[in-house]
DSSP file (Angstrom, degrees, kcal/mol; ACC not computed):
  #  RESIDUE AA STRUCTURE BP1 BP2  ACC     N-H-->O    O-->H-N    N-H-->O    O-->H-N    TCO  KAPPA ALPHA  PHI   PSI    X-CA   Y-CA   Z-CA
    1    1 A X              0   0    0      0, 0.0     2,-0.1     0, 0.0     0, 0.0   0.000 360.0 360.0 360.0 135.4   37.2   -6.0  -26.6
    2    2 A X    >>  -     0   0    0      1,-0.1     4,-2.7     4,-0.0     3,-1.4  -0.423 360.0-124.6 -58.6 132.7   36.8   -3.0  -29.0
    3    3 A X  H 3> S+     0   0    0      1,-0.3     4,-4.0     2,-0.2     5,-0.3   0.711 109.6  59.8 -77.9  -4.4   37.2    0.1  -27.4
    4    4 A X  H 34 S+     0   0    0      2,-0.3    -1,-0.3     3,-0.2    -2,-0.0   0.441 114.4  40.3-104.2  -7.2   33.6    1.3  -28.8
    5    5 A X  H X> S+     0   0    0     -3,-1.4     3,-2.0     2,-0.1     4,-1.8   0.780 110.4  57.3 -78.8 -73.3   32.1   -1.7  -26.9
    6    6 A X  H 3X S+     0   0    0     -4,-2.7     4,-1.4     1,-0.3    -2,-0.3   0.726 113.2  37.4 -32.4 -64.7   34.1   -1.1  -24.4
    7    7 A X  H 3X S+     0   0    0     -4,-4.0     4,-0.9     1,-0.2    -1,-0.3   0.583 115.5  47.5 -67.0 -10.3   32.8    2.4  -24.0
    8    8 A X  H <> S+     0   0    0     -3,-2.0     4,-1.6    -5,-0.3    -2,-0.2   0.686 108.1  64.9-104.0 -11.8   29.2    2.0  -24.7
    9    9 A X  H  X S+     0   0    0     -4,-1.8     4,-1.3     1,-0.1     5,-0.2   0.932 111.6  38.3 -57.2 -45.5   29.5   -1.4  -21.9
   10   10 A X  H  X S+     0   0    0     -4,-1.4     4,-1.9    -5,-0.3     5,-0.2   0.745 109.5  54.3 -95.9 -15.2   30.3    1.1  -19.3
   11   11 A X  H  X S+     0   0    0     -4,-0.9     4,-1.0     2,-0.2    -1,-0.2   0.737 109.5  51.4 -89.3  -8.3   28.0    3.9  -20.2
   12   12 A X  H  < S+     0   0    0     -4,-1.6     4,-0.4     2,-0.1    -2,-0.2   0.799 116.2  43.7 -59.0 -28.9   25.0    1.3  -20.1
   13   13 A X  H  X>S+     0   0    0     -4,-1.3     4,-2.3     2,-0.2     5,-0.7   0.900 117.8  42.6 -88.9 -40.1   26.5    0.2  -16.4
   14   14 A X  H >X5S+     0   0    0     -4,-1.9     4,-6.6     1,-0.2     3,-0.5   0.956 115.7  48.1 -51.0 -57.4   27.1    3.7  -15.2
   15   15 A X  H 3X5S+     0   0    0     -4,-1.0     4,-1.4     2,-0.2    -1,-0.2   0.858 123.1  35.6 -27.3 -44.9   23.4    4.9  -16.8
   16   16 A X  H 3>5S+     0   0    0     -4,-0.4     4,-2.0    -3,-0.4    -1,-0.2   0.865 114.3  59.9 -96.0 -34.1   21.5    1.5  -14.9
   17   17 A X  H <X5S+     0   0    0     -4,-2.3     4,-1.1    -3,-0.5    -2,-0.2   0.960 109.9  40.4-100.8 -60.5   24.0    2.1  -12.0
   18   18 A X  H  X<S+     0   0    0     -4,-6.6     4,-1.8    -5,-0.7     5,-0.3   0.887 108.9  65.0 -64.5 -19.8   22.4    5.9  -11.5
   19   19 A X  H  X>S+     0   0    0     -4,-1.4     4,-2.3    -5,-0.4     5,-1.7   0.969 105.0  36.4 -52.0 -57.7   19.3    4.8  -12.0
   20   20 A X  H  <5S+     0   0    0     -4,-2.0    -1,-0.2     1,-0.2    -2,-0.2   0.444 112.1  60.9 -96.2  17.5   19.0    2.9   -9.4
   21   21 A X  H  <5S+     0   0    0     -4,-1.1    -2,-0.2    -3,-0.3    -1,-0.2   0.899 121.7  22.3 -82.7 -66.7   21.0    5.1   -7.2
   22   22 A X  H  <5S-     0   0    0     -4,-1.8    -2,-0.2    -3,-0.0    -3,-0.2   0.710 104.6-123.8 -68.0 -43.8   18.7    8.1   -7.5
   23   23 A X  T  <5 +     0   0    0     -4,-2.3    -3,-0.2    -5,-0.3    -4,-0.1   0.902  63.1 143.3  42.8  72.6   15.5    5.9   -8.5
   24   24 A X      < +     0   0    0     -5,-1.7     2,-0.3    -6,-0.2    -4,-0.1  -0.121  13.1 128.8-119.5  41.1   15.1    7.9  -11.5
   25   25 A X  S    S-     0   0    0     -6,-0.3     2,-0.3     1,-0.0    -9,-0.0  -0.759  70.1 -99.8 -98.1 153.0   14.1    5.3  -13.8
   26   26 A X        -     0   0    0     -2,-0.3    -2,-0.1     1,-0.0    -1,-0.0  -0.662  28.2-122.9 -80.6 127.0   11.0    6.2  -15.6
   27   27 A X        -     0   0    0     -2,-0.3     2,-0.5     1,-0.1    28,-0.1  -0.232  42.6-110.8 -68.9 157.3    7.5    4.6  -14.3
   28   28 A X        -     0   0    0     26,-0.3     2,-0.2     0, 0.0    -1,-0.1  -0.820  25.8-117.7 -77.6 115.5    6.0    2.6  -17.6
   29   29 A X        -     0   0    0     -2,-0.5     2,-0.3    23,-0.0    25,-0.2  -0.611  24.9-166.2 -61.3 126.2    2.8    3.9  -19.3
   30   30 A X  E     -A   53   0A   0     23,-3.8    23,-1.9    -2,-0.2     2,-0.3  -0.895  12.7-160.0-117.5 148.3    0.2    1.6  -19.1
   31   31 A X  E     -A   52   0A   0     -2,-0.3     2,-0.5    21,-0.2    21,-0.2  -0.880  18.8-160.3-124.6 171.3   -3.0    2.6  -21.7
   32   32 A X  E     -A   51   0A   0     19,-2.4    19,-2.0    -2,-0.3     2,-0.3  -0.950  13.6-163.6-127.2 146.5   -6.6    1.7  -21.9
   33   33 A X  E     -A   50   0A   0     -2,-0.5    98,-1.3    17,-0.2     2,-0.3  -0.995   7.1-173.4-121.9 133.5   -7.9    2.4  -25.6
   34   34 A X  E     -F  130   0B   0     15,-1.2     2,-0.3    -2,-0.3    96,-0.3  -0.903  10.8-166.4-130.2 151.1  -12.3    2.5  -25.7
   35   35 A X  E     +F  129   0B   0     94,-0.9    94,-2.9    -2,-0.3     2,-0.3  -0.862  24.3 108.2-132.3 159.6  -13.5    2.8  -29.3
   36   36 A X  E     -B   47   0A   0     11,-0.6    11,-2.7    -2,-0.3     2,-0.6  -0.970  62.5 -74.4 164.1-171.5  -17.1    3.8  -30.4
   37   37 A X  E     -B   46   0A   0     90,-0.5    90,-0.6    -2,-0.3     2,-0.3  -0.975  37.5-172.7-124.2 108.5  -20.0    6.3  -32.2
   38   38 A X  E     -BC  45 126A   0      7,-3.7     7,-1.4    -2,-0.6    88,-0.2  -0.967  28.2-113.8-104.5 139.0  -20.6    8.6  -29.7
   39   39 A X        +     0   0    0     86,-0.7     6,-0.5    -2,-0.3     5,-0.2  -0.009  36.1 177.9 -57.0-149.3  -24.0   11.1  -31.1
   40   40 A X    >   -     0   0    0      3,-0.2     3,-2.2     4,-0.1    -2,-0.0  -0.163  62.6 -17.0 147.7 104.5  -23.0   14.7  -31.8
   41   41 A X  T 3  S-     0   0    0      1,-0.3     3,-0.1    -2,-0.1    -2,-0.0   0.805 134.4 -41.6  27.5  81.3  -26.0   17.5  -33.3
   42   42 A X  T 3  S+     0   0    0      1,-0.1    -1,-0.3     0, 0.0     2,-0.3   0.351 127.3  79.6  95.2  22.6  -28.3   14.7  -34.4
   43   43 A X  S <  S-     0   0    0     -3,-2.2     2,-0.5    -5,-0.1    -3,-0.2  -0.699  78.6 -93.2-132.9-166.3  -25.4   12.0  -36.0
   44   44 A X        -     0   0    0     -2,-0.3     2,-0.3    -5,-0.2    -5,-0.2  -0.899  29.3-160.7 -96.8 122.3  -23.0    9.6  -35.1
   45   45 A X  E     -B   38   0A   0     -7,-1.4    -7,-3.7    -6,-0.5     2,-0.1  -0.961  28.6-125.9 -94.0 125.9  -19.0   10.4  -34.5
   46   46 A X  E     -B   37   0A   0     -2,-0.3    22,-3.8    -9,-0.2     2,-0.4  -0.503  42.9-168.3 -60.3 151.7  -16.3    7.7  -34.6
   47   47 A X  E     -BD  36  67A   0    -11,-2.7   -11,-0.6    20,-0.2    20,-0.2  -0.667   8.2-160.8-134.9 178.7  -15.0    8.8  -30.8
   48   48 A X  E     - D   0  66A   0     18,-0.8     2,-0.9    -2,-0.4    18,-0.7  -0.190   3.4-156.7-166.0  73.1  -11.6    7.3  -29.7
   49   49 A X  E     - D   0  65A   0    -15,-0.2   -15,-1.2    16,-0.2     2,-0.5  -0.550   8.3-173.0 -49.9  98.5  -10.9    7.3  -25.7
   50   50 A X  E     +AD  33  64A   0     14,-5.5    14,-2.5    -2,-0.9     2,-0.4  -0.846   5.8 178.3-104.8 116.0   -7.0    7.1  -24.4
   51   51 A X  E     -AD  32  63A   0    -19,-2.0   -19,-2.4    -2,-0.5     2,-0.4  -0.901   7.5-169.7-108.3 151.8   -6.7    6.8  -20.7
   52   52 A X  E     +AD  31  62A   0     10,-1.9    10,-1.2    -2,-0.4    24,-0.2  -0.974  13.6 159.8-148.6 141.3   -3.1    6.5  -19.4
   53   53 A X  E     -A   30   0A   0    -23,-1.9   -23,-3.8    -2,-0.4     8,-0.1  -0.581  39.0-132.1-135.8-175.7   -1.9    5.6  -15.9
   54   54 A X  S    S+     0   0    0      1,-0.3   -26,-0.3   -25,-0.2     2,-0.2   0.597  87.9  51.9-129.0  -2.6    1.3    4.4  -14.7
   55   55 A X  S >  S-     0   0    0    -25,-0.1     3,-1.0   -28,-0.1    -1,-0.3  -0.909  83.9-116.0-135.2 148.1   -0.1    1.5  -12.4
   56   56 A X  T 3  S+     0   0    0      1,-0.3    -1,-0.0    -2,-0.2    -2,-0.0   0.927 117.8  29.9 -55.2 -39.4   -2.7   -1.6  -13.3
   57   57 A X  T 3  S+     0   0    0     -3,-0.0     2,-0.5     2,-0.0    -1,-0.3  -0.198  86.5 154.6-124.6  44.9   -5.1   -0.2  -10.8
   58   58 A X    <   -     0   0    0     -3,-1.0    19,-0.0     1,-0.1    -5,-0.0  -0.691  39.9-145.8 -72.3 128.0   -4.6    3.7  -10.8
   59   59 A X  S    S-     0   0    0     -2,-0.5    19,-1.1    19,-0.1     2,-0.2   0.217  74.3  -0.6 -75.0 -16.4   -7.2    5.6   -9.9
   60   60 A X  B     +G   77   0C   0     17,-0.2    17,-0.3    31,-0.0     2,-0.3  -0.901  56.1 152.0-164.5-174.2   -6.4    8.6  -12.4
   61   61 A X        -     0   0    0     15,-0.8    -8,-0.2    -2,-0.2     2,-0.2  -0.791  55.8 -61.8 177.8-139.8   -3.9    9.7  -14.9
   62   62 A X  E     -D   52   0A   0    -10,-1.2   -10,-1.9    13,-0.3     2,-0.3  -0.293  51.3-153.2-143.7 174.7   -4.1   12.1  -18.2
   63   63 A X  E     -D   51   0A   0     11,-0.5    11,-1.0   -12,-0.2     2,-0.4  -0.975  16.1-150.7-174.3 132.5   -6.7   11.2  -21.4
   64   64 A X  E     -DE  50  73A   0    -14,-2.5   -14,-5.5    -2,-0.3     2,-0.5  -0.994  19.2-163.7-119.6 123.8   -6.7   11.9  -24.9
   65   65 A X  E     -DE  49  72A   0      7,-3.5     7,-3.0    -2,-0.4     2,-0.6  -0.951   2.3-168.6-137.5 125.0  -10.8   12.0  -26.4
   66   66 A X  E     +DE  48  71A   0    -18,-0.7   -18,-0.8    -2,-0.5     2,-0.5  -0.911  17.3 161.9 -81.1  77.5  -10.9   11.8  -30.0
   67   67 A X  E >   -DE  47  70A   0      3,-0.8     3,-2.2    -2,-0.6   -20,-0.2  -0.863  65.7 -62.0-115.0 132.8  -14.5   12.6  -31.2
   68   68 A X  T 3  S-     0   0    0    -22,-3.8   -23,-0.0    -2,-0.5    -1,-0.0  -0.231 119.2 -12.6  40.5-141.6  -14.4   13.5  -35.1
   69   69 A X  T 3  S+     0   0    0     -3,-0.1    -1,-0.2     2,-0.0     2,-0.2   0.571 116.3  91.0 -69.1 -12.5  -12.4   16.3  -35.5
   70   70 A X  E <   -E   67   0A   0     -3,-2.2    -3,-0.8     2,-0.0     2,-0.2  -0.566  50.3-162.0-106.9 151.5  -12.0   17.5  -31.9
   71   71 A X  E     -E   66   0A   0     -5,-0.2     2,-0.4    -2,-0.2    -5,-0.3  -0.955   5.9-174.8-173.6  93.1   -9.5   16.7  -29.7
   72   72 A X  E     -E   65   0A   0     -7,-3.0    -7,-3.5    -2,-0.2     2,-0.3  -0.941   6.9-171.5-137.3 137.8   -9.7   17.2  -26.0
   73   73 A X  E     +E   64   0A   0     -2,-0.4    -9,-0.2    -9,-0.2     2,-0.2  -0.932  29.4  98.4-130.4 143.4   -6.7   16.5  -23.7
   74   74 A X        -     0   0    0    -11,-1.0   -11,-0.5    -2,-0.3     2,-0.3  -0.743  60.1 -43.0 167.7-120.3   -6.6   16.5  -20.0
   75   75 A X  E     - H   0  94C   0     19,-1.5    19,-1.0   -13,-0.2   -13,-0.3  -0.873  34.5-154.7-129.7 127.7   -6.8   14.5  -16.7
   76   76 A X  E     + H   0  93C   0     -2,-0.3   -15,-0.8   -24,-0.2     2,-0.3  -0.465  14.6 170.3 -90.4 165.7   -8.8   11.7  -15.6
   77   77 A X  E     -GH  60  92C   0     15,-1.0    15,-2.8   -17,-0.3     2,-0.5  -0.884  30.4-117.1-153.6 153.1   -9.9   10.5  -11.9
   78   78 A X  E     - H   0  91C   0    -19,-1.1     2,-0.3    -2,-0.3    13,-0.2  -0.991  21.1-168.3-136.1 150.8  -12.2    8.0  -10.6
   79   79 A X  E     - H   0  90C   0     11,-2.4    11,-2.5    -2,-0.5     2,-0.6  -0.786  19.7-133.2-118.3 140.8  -15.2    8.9   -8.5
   80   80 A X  E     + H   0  89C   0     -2,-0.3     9,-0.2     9,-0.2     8,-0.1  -0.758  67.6  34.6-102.0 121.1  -17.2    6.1   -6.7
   81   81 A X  E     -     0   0C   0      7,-3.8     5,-0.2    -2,-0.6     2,-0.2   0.199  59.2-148.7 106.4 120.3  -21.5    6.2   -7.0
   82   82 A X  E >   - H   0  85C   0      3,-3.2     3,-0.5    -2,-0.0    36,-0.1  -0.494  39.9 -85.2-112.2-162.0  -23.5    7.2   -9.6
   83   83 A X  T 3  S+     0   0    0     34,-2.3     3,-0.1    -2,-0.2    35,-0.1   0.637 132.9  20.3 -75.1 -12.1  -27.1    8.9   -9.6
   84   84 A X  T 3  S+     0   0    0     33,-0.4    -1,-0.2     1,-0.3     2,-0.1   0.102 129.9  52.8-148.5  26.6  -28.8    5.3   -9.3
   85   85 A X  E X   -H   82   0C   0     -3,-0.5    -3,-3.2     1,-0.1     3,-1.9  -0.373  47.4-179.7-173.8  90.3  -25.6    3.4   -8.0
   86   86 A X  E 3  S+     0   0C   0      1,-0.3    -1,-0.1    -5,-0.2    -3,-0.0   0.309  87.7  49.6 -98.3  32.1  -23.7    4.2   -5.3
   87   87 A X  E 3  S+     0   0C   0     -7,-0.0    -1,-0.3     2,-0.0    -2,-0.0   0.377  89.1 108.1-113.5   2.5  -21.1    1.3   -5.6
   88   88 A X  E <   -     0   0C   0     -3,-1.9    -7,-3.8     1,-0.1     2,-0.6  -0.291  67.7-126.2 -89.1 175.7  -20.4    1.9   -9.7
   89   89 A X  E     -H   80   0C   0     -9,-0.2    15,-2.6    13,-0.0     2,-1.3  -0.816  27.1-169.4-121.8 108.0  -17.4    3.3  -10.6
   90   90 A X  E     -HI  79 103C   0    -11,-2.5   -11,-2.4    -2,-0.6     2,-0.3  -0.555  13.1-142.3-114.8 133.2  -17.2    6.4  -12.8
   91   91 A X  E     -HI  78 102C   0     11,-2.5    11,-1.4    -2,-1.3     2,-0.8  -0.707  10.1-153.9-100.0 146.0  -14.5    8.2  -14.7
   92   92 A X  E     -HI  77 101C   0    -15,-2.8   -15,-1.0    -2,-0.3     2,-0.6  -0.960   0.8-158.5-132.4 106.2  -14.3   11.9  -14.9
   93   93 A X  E     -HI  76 100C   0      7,-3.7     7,-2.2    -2,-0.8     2,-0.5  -0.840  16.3-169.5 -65.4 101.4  -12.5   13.3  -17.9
   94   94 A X  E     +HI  75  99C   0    -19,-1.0   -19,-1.5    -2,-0.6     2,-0.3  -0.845  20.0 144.7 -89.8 114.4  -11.4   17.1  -16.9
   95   95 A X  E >   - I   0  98C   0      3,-4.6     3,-0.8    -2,-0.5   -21,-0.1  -0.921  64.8  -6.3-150.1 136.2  -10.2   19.2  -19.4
   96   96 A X  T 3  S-     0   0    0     -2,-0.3    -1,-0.1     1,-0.2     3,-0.1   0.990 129.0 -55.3  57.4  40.0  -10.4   23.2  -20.3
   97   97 A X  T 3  S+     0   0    0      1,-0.1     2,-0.3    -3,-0.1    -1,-0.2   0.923 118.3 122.1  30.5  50.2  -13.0   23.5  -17.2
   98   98 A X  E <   -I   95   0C   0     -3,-0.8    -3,-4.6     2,-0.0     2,-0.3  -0.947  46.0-161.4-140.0 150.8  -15.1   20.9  -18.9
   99   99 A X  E     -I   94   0C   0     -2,-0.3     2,-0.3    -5,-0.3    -5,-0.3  -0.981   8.6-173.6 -99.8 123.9  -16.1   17.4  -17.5
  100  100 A X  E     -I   93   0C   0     -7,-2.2    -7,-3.7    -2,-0.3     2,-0.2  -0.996  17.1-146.0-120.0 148.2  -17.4   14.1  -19.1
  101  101 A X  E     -I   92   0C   0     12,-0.4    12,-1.0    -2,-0.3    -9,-0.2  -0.646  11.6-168.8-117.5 139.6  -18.6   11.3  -17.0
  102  102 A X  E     -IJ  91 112C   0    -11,-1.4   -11,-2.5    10,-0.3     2,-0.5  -0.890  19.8-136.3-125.1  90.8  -18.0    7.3  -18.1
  103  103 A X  E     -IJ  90 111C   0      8,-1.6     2,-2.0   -13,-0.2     8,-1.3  -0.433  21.0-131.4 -36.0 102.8  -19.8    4.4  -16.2
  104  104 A X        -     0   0    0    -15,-2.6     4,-0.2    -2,-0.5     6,-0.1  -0.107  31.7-164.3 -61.5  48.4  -17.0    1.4  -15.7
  105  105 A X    >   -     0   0    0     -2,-2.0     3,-0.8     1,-0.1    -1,-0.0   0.156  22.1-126.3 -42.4 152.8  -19.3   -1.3  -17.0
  106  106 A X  T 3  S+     0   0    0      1,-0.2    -1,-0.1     2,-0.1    -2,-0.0   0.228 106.5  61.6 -80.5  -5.4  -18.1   -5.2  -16.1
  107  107 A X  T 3  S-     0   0    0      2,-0.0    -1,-0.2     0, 0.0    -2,-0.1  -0.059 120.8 -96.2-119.3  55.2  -18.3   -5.9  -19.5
  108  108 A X  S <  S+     0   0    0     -3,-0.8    22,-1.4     1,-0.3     2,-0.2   0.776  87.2 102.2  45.9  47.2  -15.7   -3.6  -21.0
  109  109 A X        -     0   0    0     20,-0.2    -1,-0.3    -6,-0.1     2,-0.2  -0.647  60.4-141.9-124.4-168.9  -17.4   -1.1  -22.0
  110  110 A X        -     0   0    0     18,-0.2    18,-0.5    -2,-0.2    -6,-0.2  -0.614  16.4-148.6-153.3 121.4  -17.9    2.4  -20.5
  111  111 A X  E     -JK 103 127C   0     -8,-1.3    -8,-1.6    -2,-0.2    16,-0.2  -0.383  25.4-117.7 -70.6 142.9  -21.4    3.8  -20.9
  112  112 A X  E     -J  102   0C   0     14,-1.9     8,-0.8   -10,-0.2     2,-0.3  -0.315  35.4-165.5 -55.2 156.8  -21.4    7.9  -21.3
  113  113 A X        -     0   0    0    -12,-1.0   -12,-0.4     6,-0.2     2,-0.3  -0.876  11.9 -99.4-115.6-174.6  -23.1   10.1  -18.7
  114  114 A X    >   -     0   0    0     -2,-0.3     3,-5.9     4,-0.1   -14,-0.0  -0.748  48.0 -91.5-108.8-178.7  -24.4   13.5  -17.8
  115  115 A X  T 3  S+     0   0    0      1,-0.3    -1,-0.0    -2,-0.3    -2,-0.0   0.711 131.3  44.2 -15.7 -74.1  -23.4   16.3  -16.0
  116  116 A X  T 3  S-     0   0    0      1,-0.1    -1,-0.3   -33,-0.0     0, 0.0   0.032 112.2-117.7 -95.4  46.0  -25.6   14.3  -12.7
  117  117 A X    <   +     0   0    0     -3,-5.9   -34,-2.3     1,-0.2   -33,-0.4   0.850  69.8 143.7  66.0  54.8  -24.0   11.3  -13.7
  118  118 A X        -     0   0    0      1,-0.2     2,-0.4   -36,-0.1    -1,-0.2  -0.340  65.8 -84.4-106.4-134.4  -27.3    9.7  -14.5
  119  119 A X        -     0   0    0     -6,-0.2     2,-0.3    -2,-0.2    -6,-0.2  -0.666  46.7-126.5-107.5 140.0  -27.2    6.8  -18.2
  120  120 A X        -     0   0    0     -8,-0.8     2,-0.4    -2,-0.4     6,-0.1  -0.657  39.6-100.6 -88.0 173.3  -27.7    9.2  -21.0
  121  121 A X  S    S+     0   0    0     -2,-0.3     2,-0.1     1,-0.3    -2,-0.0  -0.938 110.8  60.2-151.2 132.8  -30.8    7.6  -23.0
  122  122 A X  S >  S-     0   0    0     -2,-0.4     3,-0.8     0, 0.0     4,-0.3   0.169  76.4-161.9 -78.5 135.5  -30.6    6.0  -25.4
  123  123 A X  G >  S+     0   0    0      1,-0.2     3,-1.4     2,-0.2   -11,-0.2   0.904  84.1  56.3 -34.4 -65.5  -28.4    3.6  -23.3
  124  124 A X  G 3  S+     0   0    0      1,-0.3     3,-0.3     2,-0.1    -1,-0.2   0.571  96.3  54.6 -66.9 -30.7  -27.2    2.1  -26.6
  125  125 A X  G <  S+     0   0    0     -3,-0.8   -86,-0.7     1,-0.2    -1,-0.3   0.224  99.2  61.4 -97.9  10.7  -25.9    4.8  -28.4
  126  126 A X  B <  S+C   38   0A   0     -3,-1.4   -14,-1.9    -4,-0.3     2,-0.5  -0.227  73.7 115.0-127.0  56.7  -23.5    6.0  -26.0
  127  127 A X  B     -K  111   0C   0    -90,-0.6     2,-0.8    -3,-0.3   -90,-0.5  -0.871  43.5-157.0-121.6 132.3  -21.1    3.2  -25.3
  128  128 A X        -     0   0    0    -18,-0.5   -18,-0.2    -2,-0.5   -92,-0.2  -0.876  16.0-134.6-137.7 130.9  -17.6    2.9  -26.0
  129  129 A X  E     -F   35   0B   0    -94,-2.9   -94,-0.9    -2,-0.8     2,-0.6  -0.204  14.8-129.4 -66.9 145.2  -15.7   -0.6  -26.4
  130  130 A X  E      F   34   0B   0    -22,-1.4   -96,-0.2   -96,-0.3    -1,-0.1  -0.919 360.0 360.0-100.0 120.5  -12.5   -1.3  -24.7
  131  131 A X              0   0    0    -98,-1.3   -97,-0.1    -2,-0.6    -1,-0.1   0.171 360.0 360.0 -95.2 360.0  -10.1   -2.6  -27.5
């Protein structure tokens, strides 16, 4: 064996070997991507929603929302019950001591809310698609 195999063999098993010695291997990012036209002072914005967790069924993680030019980074949670539904499932973007509320619809979408997390209206125009 070539000693530059040789050496890069054994600094993969030592590397894997502390890993699982310590358990310091790094959790996998899992993402959800929602796409849409959210309004915005009387038009339409292409919007882009990034949630990321580290487990299929995590309950919160950090968020990138992409509306037009703005850019808002911060951490999400989900809170159970809305204003007309207290079994739905709603996600609460926090960032820069602002909140926006999402309704977890069952067909991959997630309808906007307000502040007391009723349907903004129009229903239609505040929906963003899960890609």
């Amino acid at each position: 064996m070539r000693p530059t195999l040789l050496i890069l063999t054994l600094l993969a098993y030592v590397t894997s070997s502390a890993q699982k010695a310590t358990g310091s291997k790094k959790p996998r990012m899992l993402y959800e991507v929602y796409t849409g036209s959210l309004p915005k002072d009387h038009r339409s914005q292409y919007t882009q929603l990034i949630l990321q967790h580290q487990c299929r069924y995590c309950d919160e993680g950090t968020f990138v929302f992409k509306a037009g030019k703005d850019e808002l980074k911060g951490e999400w949670t989900v809170l159970r019950g809305s204003a007309t539904n207290k079994n739905a499932t709603v996600v609460e973007l926090t960032a820069k001591n602002k909140s926006l509320y999402f309704l977890r619809r069952k067909d991959h979408y997630l309808q906007q809310l307000d502040s007391t997390l009723n349907i903004l209206k129009p229903a239609g125009k505040y929906l963003l698609k899960k890609q």
